[in-house]
Each structure stands twice: as C-alpha cells, then as structure tokens.
C-alpha positions as a printed NumPy array, in Angstrom:
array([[-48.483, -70.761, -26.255],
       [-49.583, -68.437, -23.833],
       [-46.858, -68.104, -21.304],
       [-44.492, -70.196, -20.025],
       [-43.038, -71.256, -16.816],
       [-39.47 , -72.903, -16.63 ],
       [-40.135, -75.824, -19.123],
       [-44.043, -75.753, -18.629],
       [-46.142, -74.49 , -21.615],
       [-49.338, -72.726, -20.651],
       [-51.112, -73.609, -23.853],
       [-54.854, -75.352, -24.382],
       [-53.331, -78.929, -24.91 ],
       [-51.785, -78.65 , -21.641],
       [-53.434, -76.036, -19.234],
       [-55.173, -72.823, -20.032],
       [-55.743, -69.361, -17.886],
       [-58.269, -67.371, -18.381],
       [-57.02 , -64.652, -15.624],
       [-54.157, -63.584, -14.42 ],
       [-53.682, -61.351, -11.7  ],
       [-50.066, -59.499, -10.598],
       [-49.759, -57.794,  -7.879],
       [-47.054, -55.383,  -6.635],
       [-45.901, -53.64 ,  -3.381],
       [-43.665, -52.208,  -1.741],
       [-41.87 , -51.587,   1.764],
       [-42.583, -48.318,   3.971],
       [-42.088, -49.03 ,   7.598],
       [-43.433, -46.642,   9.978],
       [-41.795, -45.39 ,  12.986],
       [-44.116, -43.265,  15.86 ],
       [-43.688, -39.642,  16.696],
       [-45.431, -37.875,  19.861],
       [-47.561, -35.387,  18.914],
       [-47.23 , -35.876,  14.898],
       [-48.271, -38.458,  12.463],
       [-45.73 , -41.4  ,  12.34 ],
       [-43.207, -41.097,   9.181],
       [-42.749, -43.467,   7.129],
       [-39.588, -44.178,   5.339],
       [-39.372, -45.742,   1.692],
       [-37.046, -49.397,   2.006],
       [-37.461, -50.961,  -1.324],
       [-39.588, -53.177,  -3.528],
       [-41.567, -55.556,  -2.192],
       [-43.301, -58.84 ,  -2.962],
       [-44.481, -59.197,  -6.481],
       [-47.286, -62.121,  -7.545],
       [-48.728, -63.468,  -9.741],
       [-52.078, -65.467,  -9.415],
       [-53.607, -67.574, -12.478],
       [-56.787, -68.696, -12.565],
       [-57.812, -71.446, -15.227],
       [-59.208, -74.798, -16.254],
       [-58.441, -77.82 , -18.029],
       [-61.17 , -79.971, -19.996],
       [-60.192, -83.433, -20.631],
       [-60.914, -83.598, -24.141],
       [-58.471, -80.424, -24.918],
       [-56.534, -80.338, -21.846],
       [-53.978, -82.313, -20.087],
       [-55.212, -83.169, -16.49 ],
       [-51.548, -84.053, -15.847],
       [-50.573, -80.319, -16.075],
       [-51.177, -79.772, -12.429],
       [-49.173, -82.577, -11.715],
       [-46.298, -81.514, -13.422],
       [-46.48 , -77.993, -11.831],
       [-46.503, -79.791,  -8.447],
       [-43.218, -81.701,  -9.255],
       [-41.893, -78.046, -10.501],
       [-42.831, -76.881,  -6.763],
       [-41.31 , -79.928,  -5.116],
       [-38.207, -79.269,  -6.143],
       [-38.251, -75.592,  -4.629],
       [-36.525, -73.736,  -7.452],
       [-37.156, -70.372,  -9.408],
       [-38.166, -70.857, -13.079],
       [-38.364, -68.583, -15.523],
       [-41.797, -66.714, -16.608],
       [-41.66 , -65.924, -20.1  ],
       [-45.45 , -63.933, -21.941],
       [-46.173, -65.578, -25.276],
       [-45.613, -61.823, -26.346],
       [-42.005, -62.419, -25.547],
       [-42.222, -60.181, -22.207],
       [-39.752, -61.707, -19.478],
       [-41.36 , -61.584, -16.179],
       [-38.333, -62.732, -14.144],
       [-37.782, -65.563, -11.976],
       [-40.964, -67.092, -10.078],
       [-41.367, -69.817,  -7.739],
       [-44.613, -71.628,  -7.44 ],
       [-46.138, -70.975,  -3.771],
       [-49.434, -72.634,  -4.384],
       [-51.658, -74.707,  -6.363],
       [-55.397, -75.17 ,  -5.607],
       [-57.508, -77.486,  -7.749],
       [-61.308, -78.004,  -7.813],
       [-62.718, -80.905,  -9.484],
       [-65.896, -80.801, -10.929],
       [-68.97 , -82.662, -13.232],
       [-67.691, -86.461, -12.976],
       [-67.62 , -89.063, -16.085],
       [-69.565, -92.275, -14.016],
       [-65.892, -93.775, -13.8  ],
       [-65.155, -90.562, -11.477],
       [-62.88 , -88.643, -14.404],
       [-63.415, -84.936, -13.735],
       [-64.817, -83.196, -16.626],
       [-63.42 , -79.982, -15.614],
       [-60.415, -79.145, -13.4  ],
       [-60.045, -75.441, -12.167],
       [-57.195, -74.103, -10.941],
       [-55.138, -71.378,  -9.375],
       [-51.519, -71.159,  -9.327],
       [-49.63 , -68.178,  -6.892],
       [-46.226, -67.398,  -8.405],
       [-44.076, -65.317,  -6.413],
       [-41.287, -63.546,  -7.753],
       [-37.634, -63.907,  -6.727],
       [-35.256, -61.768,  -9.23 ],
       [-35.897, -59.205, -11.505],
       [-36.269, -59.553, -14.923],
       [-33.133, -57.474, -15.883],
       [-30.742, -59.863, -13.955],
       [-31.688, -62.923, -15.768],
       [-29.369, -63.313, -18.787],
       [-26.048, -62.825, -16.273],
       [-27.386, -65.461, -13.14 ],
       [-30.058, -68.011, -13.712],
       [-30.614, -68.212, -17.694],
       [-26.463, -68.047, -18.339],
       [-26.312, -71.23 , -15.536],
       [-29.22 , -72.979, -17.138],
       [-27.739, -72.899, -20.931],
       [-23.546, -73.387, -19.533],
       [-22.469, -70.191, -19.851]])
C-alpha cells in the first residue's frame, strides 16, 4: 500500500500515483504606509495540498477507484491521510478529481485512466487521535 485515504487504499490493484505534490503557505496580509513599504504582519498557517497524479491500467488496476473517491467527495467529509511509511498527514478532504481517458479496447474500455486528485487539508496531524480518529473508533 502506498498511502491511504479514509478507507481507500492507494495500492496497484486499486489506483496508483506516480507523483505527488504538497504544497504549503501561509497568511501575511499587508497593510499600506505613505512614504514606506507596506508591512506585513504574520496571521497563521495557511492552506496546505496535496495533488496526486496517477493512472490505472485495467489489467492491474481498478477503474472503479475513481468512482469510489467520488462517493468519498460526495459525502463532503475529512478522511484521514495515512503514508505507507506510517507518516500521518492529517485530515484531507477531496476538492477535485480530473480523469483523462485514453487508448480504447473496440468496445470503448479505456486502456489507461489518468488522474489527479487535490486534497486539501483541514486539521493537523497532531489533533487527530483526540477529535476525528477517537469519534471514528467510539472513543
């Protein structure tokens, strides 16, 4: 397994990334001065993102993945996004999926789906066990 997202196993019999890209910011507003440079004044963490980029081949993949990641994203909630090295990421929701559908079987199967989910995180890492992993096992 490569990483996994709430109950969904990155892994090559279900979907496989071969990039994944984090971003981080964060907040410093600006406010104008006359006759100076405008300060700037630190407020805090910003967005942080995460963009995988992948593809699924029929005869190792699961085109039903992306599917299942869209029903994750219906339902509007944070999941968990856990490394296969064991590295908690925090809580993500998915903000977008975009799926390109290429070389065709003469039934009009895709023989190669490539995709790129945007993950955008909502909590920190460090406030899992106590909020959203306690709730999910009943504690």
């Amino acid at each position: 397994m490569m990483m996994i997202f709430g109950v969904f196993p990155f892994s090559i019999s279900t979907a496989v990334y071969q990039q994944l890209q984090r971003s981080t910011n964060w907040r410093h507003p600006s406010n104008s001065r006359v006759g100076n440079m405008p300060a700037y004044q630190f407020i805090g963490r910003g967005e942080d993102t995460i963009s995988l980029d992948g593809s699924i081949v029929p005869e190792f993949g699961a085109p039903m993945s992306l599917t299942a990641l869209r029903v994750m994203g219906d339902t509007g909630k944070a999941f968990p996004l856990i490394g296969g090295t064991g590295k908690v990421y925090g809580l993500y929701i998915l903000t977008d999926i975009q799926e390109t559908q290429t070389i065709f079987f003469k039934d009009g199967k895709p023989r190669k789906i490539d995709f790129n989910l945007k993950l955008t995180q909502v909590q920190k890492p460090g406030v899992l066990i106590g909020n959203a992993v306690g709730s999910l096992l009943g504690l």
